[in-house]
PLY file of the C-alpha trace (Angstrom):
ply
format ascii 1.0
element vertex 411
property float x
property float y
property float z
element edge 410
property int vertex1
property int vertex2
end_header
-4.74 -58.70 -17.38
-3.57 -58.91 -21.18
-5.28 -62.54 -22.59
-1.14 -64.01 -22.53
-1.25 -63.85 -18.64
-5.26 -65.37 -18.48
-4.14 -68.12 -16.25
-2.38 -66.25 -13.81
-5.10 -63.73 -13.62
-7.71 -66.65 -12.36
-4.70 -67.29 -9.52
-5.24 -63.79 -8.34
-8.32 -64.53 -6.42
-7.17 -67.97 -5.12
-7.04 -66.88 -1.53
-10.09 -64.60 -1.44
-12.16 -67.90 -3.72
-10.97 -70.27 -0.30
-13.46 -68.00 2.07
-16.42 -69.09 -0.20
-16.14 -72.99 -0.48
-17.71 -73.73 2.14
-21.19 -72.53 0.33
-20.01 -74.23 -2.71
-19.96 -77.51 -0.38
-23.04 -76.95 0.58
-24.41 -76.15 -2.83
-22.86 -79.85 -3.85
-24.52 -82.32 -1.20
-26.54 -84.08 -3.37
-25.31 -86.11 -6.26
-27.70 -86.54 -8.85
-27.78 -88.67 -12.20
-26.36 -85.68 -13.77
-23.16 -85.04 -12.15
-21.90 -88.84 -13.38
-21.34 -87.10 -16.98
-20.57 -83.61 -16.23
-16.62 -84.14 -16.75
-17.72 -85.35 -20.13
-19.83 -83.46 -22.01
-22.64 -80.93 -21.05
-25.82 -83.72 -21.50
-26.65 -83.30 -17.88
-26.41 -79.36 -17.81
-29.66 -78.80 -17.92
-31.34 -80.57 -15.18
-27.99 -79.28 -13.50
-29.05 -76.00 -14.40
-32.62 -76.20 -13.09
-31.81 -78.00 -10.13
-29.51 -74.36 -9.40
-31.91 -72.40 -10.01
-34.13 -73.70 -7.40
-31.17 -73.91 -4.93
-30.93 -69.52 -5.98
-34.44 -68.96 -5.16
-34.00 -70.72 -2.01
-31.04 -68.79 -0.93
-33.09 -65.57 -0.97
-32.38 -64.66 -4.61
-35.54 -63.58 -6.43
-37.06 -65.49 -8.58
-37.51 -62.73 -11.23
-33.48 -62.20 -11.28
-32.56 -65.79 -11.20
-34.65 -66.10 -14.14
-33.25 -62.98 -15.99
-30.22 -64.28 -15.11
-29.98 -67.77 -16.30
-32.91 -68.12 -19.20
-30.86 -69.21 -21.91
-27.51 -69.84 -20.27
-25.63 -72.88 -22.24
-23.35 -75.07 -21.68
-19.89 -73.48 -23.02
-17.69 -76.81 -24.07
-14.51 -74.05 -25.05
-14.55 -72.67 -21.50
-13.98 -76.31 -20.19
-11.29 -76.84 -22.83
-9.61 -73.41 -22.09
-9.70 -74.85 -18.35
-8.19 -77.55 -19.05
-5.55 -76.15 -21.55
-3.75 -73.79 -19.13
-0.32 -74.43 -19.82
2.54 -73.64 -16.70
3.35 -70.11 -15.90
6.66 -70.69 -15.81
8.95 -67.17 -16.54
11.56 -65.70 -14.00
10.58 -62.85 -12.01
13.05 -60.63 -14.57
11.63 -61.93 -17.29
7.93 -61.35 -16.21
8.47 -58.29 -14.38
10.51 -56.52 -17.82
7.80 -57.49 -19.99
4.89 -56.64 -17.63
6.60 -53.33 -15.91
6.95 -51.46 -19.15
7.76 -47.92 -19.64
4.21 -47.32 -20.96
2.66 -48.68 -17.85
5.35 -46.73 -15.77
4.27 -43.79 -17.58
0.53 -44.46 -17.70
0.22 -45.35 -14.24
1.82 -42.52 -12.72
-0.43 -40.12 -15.39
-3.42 -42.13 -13.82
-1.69 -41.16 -10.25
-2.00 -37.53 -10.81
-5.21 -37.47 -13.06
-7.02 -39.20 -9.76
-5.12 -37.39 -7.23
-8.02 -36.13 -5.20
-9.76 -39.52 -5.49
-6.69 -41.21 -4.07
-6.39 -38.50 -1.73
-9.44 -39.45 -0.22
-9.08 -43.46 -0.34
-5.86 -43.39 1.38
-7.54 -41.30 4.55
-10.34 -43.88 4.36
-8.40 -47.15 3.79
-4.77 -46.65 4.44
-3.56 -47.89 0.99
-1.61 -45.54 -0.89
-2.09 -45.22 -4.71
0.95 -46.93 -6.04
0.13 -50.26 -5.10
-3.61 -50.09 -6.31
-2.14 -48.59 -10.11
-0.04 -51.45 -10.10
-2.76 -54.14 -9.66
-4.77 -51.78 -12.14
-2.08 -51.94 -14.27
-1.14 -55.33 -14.17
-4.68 -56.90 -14.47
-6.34 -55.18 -17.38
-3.68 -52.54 -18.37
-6.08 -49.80 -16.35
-9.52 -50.94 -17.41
-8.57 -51.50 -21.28
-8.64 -55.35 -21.52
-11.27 -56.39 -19.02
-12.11 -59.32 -20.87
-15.72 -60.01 -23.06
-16.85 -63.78 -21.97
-20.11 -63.73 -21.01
-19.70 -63.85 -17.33
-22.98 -66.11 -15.96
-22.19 -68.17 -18.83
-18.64 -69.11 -18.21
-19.66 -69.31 -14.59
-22.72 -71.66 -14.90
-20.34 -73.93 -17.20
-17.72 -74.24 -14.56
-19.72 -74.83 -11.76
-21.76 -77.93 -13.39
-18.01 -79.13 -14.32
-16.83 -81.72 -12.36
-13.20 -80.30 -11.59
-13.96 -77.00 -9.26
-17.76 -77.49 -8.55
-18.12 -76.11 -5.08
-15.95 -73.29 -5.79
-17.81 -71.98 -9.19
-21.25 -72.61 -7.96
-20.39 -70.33 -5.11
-19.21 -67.76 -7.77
-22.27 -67.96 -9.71
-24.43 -67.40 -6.48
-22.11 -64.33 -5.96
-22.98 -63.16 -9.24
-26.77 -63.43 -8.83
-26.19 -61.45 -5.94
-24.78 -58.93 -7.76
-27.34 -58.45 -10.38
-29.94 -58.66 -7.38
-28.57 -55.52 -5.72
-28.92 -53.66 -8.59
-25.15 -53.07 -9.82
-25.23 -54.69 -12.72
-27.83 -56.07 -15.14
-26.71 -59.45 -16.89
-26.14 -58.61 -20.25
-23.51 -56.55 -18.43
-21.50 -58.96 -16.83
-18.88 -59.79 -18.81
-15.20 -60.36 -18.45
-12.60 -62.65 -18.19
-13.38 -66.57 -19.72
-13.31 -67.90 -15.72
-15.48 -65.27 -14.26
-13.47 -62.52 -13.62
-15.04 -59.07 -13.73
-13.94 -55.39 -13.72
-11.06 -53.27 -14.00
-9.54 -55.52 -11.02
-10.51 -58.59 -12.40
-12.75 -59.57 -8.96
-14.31 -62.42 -8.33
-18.10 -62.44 -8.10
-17.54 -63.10 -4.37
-15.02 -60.23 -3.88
-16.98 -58.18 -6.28
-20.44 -58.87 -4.06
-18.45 -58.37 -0.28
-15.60 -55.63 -0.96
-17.49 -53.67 -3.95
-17.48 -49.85 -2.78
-19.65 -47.42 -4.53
-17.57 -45.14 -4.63
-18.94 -42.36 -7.23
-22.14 -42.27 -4.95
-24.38 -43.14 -7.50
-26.10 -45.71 -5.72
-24.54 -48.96 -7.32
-21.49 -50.68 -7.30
-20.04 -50.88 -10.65
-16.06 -52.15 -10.96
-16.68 -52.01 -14.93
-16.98 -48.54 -15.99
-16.68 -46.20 -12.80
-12.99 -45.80 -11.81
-13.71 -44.56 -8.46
-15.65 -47.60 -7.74
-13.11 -49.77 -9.02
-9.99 -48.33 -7.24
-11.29 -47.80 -4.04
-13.21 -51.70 -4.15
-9.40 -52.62 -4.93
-8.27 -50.56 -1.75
-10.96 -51.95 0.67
-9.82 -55.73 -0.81
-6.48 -54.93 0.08
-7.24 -53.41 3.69
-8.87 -56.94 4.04
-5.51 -58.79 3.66
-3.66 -57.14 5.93
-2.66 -53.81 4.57
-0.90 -51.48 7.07
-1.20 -47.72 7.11
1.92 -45.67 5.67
4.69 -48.67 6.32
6.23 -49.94 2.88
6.51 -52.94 1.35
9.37 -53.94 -1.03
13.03 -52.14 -0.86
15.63 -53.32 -2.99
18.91 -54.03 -1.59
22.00 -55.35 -2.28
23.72 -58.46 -0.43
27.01 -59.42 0.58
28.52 -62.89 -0.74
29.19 -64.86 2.83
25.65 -64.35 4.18
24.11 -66.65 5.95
22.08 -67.09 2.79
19.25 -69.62 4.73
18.24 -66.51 6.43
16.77 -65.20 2.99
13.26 -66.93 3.61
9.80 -65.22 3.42
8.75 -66.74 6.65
11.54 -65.45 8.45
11.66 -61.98 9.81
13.98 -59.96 11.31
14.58 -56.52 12.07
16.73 -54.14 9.74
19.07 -53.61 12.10
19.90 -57.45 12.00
19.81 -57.28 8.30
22.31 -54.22 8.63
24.90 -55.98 10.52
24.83 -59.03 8.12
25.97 -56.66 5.67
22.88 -56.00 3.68
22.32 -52.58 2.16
20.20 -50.54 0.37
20.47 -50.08 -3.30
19.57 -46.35 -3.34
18.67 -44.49 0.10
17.73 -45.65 3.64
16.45 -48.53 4.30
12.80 -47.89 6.11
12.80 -49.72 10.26
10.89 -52.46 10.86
11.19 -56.27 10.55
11.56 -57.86 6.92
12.25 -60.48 5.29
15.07 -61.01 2.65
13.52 -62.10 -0.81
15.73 -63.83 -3.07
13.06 -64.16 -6.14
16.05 -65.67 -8.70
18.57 -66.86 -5.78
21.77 -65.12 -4.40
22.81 -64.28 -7.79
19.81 -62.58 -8.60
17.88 -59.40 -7.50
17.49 -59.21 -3.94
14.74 -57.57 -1.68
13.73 -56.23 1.52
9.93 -57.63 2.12
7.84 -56.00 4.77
4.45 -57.09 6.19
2.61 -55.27 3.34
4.25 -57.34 0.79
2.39 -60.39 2.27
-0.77 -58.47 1.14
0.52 -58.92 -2.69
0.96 -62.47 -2.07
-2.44 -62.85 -0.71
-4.20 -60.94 -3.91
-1.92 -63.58 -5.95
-0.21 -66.38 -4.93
1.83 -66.73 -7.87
5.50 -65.69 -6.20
6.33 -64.00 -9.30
3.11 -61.83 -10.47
3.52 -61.07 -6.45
7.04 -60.26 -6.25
6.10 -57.84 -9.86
3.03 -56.19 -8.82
5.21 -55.11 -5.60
8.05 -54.27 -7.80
6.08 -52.13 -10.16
4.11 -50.21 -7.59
7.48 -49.44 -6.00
8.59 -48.35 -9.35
5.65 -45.74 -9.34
6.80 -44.35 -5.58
10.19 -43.60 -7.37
12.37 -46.39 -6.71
14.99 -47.17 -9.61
14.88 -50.24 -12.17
15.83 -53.29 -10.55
19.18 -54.39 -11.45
20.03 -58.01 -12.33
22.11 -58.91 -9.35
25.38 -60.53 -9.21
26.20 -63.17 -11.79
24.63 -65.45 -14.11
21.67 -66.85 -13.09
20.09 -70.17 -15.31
16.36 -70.74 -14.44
14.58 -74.02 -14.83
12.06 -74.63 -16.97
8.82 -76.09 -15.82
9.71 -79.58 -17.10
12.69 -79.47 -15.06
10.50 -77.97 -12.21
8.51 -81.05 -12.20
11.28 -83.62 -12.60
13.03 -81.62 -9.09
9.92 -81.69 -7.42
9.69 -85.85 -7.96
12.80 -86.20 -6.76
12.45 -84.14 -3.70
9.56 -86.34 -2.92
11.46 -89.25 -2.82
13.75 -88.28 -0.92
11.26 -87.73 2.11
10.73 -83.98 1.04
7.01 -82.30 0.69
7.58 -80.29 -2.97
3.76 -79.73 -2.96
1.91 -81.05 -6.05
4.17 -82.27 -9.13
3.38 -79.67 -11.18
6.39 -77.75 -12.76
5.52 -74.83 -10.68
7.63 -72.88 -8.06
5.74 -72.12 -5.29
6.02 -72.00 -1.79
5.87 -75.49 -1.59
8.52 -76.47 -3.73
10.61 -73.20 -2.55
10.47 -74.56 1.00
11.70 -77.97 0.19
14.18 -76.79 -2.40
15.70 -75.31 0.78
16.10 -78.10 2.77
17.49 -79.90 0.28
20.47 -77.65 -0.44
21.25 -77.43 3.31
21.32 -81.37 3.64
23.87 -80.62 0.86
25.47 -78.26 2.08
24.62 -75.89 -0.77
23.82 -72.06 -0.32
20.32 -72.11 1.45
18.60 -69.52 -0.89
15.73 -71.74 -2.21
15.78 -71.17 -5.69
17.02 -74.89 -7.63
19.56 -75.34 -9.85
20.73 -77.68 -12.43
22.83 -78.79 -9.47
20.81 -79.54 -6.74
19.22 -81.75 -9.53
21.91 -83.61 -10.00
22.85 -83.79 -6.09
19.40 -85.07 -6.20
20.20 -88.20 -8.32
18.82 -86.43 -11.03
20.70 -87.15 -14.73
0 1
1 2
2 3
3 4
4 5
5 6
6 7
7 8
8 9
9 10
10 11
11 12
12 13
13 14
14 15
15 16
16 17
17 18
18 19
19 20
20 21
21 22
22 23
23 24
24 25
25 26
26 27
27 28
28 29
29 30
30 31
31 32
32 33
33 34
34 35
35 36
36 37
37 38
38 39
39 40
40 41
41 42
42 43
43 44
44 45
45 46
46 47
47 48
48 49
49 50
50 51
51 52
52 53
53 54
54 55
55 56
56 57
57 58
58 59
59 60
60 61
61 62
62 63
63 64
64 65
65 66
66 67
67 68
68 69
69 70
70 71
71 72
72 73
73 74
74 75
75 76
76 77
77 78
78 79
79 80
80 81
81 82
82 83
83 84
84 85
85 86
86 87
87 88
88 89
89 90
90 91
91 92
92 93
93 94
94 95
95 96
96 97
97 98
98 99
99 100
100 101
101 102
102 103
103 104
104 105
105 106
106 107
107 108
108 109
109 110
110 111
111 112
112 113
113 114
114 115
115 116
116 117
117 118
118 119
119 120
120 121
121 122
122 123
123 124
124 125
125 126
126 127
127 128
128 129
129 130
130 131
131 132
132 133
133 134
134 135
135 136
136 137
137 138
138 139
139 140
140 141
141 142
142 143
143 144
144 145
145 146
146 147
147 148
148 149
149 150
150 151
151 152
152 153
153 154
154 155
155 156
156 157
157 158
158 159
159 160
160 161
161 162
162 163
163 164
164 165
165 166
166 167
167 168
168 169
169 170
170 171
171 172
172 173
173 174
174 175
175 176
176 177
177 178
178 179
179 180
180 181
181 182
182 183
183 184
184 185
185 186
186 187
187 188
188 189
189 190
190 191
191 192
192 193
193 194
194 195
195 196
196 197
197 198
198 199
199 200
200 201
201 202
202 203
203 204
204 205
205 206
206 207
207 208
208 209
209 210
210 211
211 212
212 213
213 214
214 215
215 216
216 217
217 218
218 219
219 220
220 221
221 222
222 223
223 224
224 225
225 226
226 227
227 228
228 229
229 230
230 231
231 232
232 233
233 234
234 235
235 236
236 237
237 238
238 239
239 240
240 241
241 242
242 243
243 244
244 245
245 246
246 247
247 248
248 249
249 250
250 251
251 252
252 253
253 254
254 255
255 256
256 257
257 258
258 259
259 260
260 261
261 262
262 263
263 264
264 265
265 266
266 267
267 268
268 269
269 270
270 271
271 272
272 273
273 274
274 275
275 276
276 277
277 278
278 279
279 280
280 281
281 282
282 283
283 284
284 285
285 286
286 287
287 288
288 289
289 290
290 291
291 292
292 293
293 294
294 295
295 296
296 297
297 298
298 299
299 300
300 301
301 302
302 303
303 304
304 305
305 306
306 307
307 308
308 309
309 310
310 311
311 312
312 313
313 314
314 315
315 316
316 317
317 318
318 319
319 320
320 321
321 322
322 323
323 324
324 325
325 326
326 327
327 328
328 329
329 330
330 331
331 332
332 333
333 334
334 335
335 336
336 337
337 338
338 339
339 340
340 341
341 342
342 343
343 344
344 345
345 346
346 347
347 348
348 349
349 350
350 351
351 352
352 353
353 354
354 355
355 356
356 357
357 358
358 359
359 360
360 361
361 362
362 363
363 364
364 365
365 366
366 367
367 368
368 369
369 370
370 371
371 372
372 373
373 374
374 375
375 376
376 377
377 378
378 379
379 380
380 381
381 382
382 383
383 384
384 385
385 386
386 387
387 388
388 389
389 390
390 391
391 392
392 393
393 394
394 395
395 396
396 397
397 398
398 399
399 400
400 401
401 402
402 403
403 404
404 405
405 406
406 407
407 408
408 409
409 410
């Protein structure tokens, strides 16, 4: 993913980086002298270091790659202070999904479609997942293998495992990574990427990189840098993982009719398309594919509206972010030949993240669970925006306004 977009790129393995903290805590059971400055500076890193090392060894890593692996490895103080700098992704899913679904990635992503067509060919019969949705994520994450990143991978890894904010999640990530090097796919001066660890033309994870890494090219290694085929089809077997389902879609645009029941439009409510059908929702262009869905309101009632199958929860579970989710599924339909998306209905105003924050306060105090205060709308916040505008007697479509803010108490 372009550098702009680096924090939301670290999101995209939040879900996948869960399954492996349970070695981290294990990794973290002891408490040393060291670990009472490591949110400071780096004095302690290298009895942190060593300490690690032994812990690699005695996890079955050998000696002679944890050693070629971590012999000179520093402490990298402008990691920790890009960490900490992340500012709030904050854009609307129309202004993200214009800027990031360009015509050149349109056009380069359906070139990439028919220049792999016989590799794609043969993923899809193994894996299910068509090519569209793989491009996208290419696409989207390091414009197709041009902007991988150039961090030194163990490096940035080492430094955010000793730090005191994520321990047990990076230290798990860096024993991922020694992993890697162990089996042979890639030798550590190679690993480099994005500044938090990511690696690859998909931007995995050490830990997705070391369990759903397919060698694809059949040259005896996995490598998700510089082989394509190795790097599409590892995407593909991630996304068979999270639920994909063979040859059923995943995002339909639609339009909506103004007196729905608009607290019906709610990701974790599913109905068929019938149903949908009688409410008076429609497709934009077409038919709209049978099966249950969900109606996705990404900007509110105003904005563009969606028809979200099963297989869009398997963009949601690459990235939790709503909106690189809702774009990624967007843009891939975009390369099966659905239209632009159009704007919707009316005006719609979008919060900014301070506002964000200051609705999510006030939805706690009112006995409402917002999720962390954190200017961010996510699931969380989405949910409780929800059952505030009800109580209100507002349209239910979960996406906050100036006023609900007010309704709120807010000034």
């Amino acid at each position: 993913m372009p550098q702009a977009f680096r924090g939301v790129s670290r999101q995209v393995q939040a879900a996948a980086l869960a399954a492996v903290s349970v070695i981290g805590l294990a990794l973290a059971g002891a408490a040393p002298a060291w670990a009472q400055s490591c949110g400071r500076d780096g004095s302690g890193f290298p009895a942190w270091l060593a300490s690690f090392r032994q812990q690699a060894v005695a996890a079955g890593i050998p000696a002679s790659v944890v050693a070629a692996s971590l012999d000179g490895v520093s402490y990298d103080r402008a990691i920790i202070s890009r960490d900490r700098g992340q500012g709030v992704f904050q854009q609307s899913f129309l202004q993200f999904a214009g800027r990031m679904v360009a015509d050149y990635r349109l056009k380069t992503g359906a070139s990439r479609i028919r220049q792999h067509a016989g590799l794609f060919a043969s993923i899809e019969r193994q894996y299910g997942v068509p090519p569209e949705p793989i491009v996208a994520f290419w696409g989207l994450e390091t414009d197709f293998g041009a902007n991988m990143g150039k961090d030194p991978t163990l490096k940035a890894l080492a430094t955010l495992a000793y730090d005191c904010r994520r321990p047990e999640l990076f230290r798990a990530e860096l024993m991922d990574a020694l992993r890697i090097v162990a089996r042979g796919d890639l030798k550590p001066s190679e690993m480099r990427g994005a500044w938090a660890g990511e690696l690859g033309q998909m931007q995995f994870m050490p830990s997705l990189y070391y369990k759903y890494g397919v060698d694809a090219d059949g040259d005896g290694r996995v490598d998700l840098l510089r082989s394509t085929a190795d790097a599409l089809a590892s995407a593909a077997n991630f996304m068979k993982s999270l639920g994909w389902r063979r040859g059923e879609p995943w995002l339909v645009e639609v339009k909506v009719p103004a007196d729905l029941p608009w607290h019906e439009a709610d990701l974790e409510i599913r109905h068929p398309v019938s149903q949908w059908l009688r409410w008076g929702v429609t497709p934009r262009t077409g038919t709209l594919p049978p099966g249950n869905a969900s109606l996705l309101l990404p900007m509110g009632r105003n904005g563009p509206a969606f028809l979200a199958y099963d297989n869009f929860r398997v963009f949601l579970r690459w990235n939790q972010s709503f909106v690189y989710a809702t774009t990624a599924a967007y843009f891939a339909a975009r390369l099966a030949g659905a239209p632009p998306v159009s704007r919707g209905s009316g005006q719609v105003a979008t919060l900014g993240a301070r506002d964000i924050a200051r609705l999510q306060r006030l939805l706690a105090q009112r006995g409402y669970d917002p999720g962390p205060v954190d200017g961010k709308l996510g699931a969380a916040t989405r949910a409780a925006v929800k059952k505030a505008q009800m109580e209100f007697g507002l349209p239910a479509d979960s996406f906050p306004t100036a006023e609900l803010i007010a309704r709120l108490g807010g000034n």
